[in-house]
N, C-alpha and C positions, 0 to 999 in steps of 0.2 A: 170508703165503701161500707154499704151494711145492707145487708138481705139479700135478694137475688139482686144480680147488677146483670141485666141484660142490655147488652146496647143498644141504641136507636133502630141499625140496621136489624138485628135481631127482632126488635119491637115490630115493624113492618113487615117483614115476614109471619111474624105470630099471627099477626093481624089479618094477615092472607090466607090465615089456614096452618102453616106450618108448625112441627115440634124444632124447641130448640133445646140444646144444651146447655143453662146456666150457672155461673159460678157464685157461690152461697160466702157471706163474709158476716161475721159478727162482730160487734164492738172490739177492740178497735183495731180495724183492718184486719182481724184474725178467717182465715179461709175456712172454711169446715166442710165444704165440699162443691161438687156438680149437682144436676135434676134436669131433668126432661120437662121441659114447661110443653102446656098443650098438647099435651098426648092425643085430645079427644079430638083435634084439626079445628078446632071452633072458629070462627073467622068472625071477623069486627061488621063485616060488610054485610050488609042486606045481598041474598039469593040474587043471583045475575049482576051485581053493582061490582064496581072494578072498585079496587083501591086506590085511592085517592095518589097515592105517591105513586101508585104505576102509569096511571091515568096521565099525570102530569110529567113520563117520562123520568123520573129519579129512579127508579127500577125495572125489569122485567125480565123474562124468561131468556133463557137462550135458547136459540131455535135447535142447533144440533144438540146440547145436553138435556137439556130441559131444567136446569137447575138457576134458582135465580142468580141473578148479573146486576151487581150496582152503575147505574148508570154517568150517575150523576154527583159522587162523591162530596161534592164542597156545595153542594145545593144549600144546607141547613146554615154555612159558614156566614158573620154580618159580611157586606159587600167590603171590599177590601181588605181583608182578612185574609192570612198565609196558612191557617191552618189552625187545632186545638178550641179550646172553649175562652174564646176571647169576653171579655165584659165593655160596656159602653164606655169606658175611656181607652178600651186598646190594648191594656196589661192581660197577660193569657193569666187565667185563674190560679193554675198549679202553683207559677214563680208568685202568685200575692200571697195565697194563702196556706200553703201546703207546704213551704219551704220555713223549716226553725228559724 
């Protein structure tokens, strides 16, 4: 990790407007803090345009909270895939490269 590492799910939210909370890391893997990304609600989307991942059902409101609700969890996942950040032969990224 290095610099703000906000997640996917995080990302689409900002993108709708929302602040998030993100965790700051400098060389190498060292943490150095949180930040409020998007304070100002700036939203990706053109005035009246839905977000593309709400649109298509991967997210949306919850009707009694109102707070968002990931829909669709393994949407981003290649087809057949269990889970994590798999690469096109199948091996999940962390055990290739991230492992001494």
């Amino acid at each position: 990790r290095q610099g703000w590492t906000h997640s996917w799910w995080q990302a689409m939210l900002m993108g709708e407007g929302m602040t998030q909370e993100t965790e700051h890391y400098r060389l190498p893997f060292i943490y150095t803090g949180t930040r409020t990304l998007n304070k100002k609600g700036q939203r990706a989307w053109k005035d009246g345009v839905p977000c593309i991942w709400r649109r298509a059902g991967v997210w949306d409101f919850d009707n009694a909270s109102g707070e968002p609700v990931l829909l669709k969890p393994d949407h981003f996942l290649p087809e057949g895939s269990t889970g994590g950040v798999m690469e096109g032969n199948g091996q999940h990224f962390v055990d290739r490269f991230m492992v001494p």
